[in-house]
N, C-alpha and C positions, 0 to 999 in steps of 0.2 A: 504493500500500500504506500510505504513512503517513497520506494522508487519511481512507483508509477504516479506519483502527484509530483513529484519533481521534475519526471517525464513533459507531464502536460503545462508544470508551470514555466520550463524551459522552453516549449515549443511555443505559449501564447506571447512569452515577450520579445519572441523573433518577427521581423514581415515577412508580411507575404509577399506570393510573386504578384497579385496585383498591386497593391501595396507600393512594391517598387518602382514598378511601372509610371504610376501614379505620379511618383516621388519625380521619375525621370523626366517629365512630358513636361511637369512645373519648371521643373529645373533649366528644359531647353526654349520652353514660353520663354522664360523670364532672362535667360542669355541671350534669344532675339531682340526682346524688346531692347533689353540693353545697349545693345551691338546697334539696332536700329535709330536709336537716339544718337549714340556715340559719331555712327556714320552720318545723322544728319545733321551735325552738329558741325563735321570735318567739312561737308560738301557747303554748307554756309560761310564757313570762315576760307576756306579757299575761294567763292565767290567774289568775297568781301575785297580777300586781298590782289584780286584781279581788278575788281573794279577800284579802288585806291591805284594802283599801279598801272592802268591805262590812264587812270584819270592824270595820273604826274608826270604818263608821258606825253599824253595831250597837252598838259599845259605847259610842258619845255616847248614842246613842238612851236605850239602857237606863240610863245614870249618871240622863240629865236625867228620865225616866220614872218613874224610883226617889226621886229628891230631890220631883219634885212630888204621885207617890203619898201618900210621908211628911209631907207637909208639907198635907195637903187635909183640909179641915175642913168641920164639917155647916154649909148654909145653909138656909133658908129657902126660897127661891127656887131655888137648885140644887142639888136631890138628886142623889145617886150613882145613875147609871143605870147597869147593865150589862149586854151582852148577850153571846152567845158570840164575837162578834166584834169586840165595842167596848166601850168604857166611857166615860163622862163624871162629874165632878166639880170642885167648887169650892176653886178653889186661888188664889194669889195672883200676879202677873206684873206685873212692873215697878211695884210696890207697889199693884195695884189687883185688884180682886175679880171674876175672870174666873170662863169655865166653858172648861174642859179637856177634851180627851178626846184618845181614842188608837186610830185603825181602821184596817181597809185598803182603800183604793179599789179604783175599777175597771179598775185597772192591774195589779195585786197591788203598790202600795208601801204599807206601814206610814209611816201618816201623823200628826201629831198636829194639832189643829183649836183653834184659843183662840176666844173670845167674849165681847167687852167685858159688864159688865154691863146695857148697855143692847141691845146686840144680842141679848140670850137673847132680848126679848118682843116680836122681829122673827121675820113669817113666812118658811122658811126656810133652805136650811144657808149661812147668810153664818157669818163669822167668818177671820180669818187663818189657811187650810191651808198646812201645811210639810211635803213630803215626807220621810222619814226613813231607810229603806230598803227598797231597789229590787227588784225580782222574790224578792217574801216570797210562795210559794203557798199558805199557810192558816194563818190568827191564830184560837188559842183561847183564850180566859180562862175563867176559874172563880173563884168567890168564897168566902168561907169567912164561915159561916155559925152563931151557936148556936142547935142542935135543943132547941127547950123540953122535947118529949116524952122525951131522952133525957140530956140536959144535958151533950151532946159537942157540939164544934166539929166541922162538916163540910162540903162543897163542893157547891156547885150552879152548873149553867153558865147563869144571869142575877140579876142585882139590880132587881128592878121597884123604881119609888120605888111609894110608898103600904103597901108589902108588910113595908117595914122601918123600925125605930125610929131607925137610924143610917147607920154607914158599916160596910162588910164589915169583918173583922179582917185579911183580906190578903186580895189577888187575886192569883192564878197567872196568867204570859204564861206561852203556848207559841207561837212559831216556824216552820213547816216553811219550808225550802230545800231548791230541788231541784237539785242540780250538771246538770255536761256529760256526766257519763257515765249521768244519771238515777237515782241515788244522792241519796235525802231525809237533810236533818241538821236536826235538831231544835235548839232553845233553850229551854230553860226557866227563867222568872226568878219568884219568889214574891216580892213586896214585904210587907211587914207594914205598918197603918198603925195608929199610935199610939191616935189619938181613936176608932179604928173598936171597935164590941166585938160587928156582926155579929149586935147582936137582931133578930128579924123582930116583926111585930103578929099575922101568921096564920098557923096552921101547917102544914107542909106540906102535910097528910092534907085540910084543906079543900079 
């Protein structure tokens, strides 16, 4: 009798096999959800520090973008070209007389491209590319222009050289970014340039 009740008082304070079961299913619930938090917790804060770190490369972009707008002068040899998706002009870099511009490759990064002055009268797209920023999915510019026939400043989306007397009086960037959720965000930056005053030789209606 005593064996056999120690028999049975041994075997009720063991589990059972569902029991264990039970025990196991809580067990891998509850490391999901864990895992599940923890990972959504990773994918936010990498988010975060993307969009902080585009946001800082955009706004180098646009500081150095703006300083050499302002600062680009008429040459001779490099006229302001602009088209809806780039632009080039003569500006100065590391005290010498480059040619500049600002596009986007075939990657969607907004890029900017220099060219020593001897490289311009090489065939071509040599010159030092720098990326700028990363998955940009459409660059527009626009230039501003004065209408002889109306004698208002107005915009057109290119600058042909031959077409004008000088530099535009500003060019508008626009930006699109397209997020994770598919949600586009726009940029818009207008530079003014000093020397520019935007006469053209022909007018529009030719």
């Amino acid at each position: 009798m005593i064996n056999r009740n120690k028999d049975k008082a041994g075997f009720s304070a063991g589990f059972t096999l569902v029991e264990l079961i039970i025990s196991g299913v809580i067990i891998l619930l509850v490391s999901v959800t864990v895992y599940s938090v923890f990972a959504s917790g990773i994918s936010v804060w990498k988010r975060v520090n993307q969009a902080k770190s585009k946001g800082y490369a955009l706004r180098l972009a646009v500081e150095k973008m703006d300083s050499e707008l302002r600062n680009s002068f008429k040459h001779s040899a490099i006229p302001f070209e602009g088209a809806e998706d780039s632009f080039y002009f003569a500006g100065l870099s590391g005290g010498q007389v480059s040619r500049i511009g600002y596009f986007l490759d075939d990657e969607d990064n907004f890029c900017r491209r220099q060219q020593s002055y001897s490289e311009i009268f090489e065939k071509g797209d040599n010159g030092e590319v720098k990326q700028l920023i990363p998955s940009v999915k459409k660059l527009k510019c626009a230039y501003s222009y004065f209408d002889n026939a109306s004698g208002e400043y107005k915009w057109k989306d290119e600058w042909v050289k031959g077409k004008q007397d000088t530099l535009p009086q500003a060019v508008e960037i626009e930006l699109t970014f397209e997020g994770p959720d598919g949600q586009e965000t726009k940029f818009v930056k207008t530079v003014f340039i000093p020397v520019g005053t935007g006469e053209q030789k022909i007018e529009l209606t030719q």
